[in-house]
N, C-alpha and C positions, 0 to 999 in steps of 0.2 A: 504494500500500500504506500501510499504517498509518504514522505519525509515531513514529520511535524516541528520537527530538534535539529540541528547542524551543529557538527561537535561536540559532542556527547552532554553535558547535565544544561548547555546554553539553549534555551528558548527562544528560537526565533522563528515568530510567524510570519508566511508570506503572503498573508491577506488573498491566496487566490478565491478562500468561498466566501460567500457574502453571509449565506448561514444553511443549516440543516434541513431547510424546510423542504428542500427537494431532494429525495436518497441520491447519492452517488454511485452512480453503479459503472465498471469497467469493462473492458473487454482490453486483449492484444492485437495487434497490430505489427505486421512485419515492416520494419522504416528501410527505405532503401539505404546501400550502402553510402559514406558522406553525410550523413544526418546528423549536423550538432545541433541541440536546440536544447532550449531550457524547459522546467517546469513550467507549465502554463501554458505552453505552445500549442496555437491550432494545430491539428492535424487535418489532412486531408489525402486521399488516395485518387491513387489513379485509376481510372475506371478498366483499361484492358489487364492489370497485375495485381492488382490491390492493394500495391505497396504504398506506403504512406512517406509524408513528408510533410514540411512546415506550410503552411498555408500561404498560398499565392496565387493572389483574383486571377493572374493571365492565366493560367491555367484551367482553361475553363471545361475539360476532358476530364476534370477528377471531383472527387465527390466529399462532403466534408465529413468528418468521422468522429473527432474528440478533440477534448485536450488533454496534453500530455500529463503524466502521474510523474515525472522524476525527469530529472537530468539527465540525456542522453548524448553518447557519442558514439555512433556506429559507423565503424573503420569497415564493415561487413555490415551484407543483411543481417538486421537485428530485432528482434522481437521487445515490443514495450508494449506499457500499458498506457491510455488512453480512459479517461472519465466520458461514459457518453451520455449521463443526466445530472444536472444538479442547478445549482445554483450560486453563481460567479462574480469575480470583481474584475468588472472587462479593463481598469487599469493594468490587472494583474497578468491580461493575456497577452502573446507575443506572434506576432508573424513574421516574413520577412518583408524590407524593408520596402516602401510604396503600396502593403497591403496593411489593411486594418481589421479589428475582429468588426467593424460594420460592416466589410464585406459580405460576413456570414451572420451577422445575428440572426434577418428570420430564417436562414436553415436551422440555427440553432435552437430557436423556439420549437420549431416543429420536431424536433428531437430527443425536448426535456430537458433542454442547458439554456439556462433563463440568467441576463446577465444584469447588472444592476453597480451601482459607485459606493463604495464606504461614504458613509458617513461621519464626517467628521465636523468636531463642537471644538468652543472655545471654552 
């Protein structure tokens, strides 16, 4: 499952849910090889292999799938996991650069990944 701690007893949240109110549920996901991205990262596949890769609108052949559960760097096809319901801090997501998670939001809705901004007070 996802990394909640970095460094073993330090506490450090990365604000990707916004809160529990939508289960998170997973699946894997083979990332082509070349694939560094971070937690948070749209993913999206390509519709003739199903290989997955960071989200990028020109791509308009692949299909969108999750966001990523962890840190990845696949030097080889590599298998990760991918969140593909919950409820998000679209601050928190990442694609490459020129694309945005608006690209995908209403795919996302229709999918059960509903995105929304921390709130923050003085």
């Amino acid at each position: 499952m996802a990394k909640l701690v970095q460094d073993g007893d330090t506490f450090t949240p990365d604000h990707l849910f916004i809160s529990g109110s939508v289960t998170a549920l997973t699946q894997g996901i083979t990332l082509v090889a070349g694939t560094n991205a971070k937690r948070g990262a749209i993913i999206i596949a390509d519709a003739s292999t199903g290989k997955g890769e960071v989200a990028d609108k020109t791509k308009t052949d692949h299909k969108l799938v999750g966001i990523l559960t962890d840190d990845v760097n696949a030097e080889a096809d590599t298998i990760a996991t991918v969140y593909i319901t919950g409820h998000f801090n679209q601050e928190a997501l990442s694609c490459i650069s020129g694309t945005s998670y608006k690209d995908y939001e209403y795919e996302m809705k229709k999918l059960g990944m509903y995105l929304d901004t921390v709130k923050g007070g003085n």
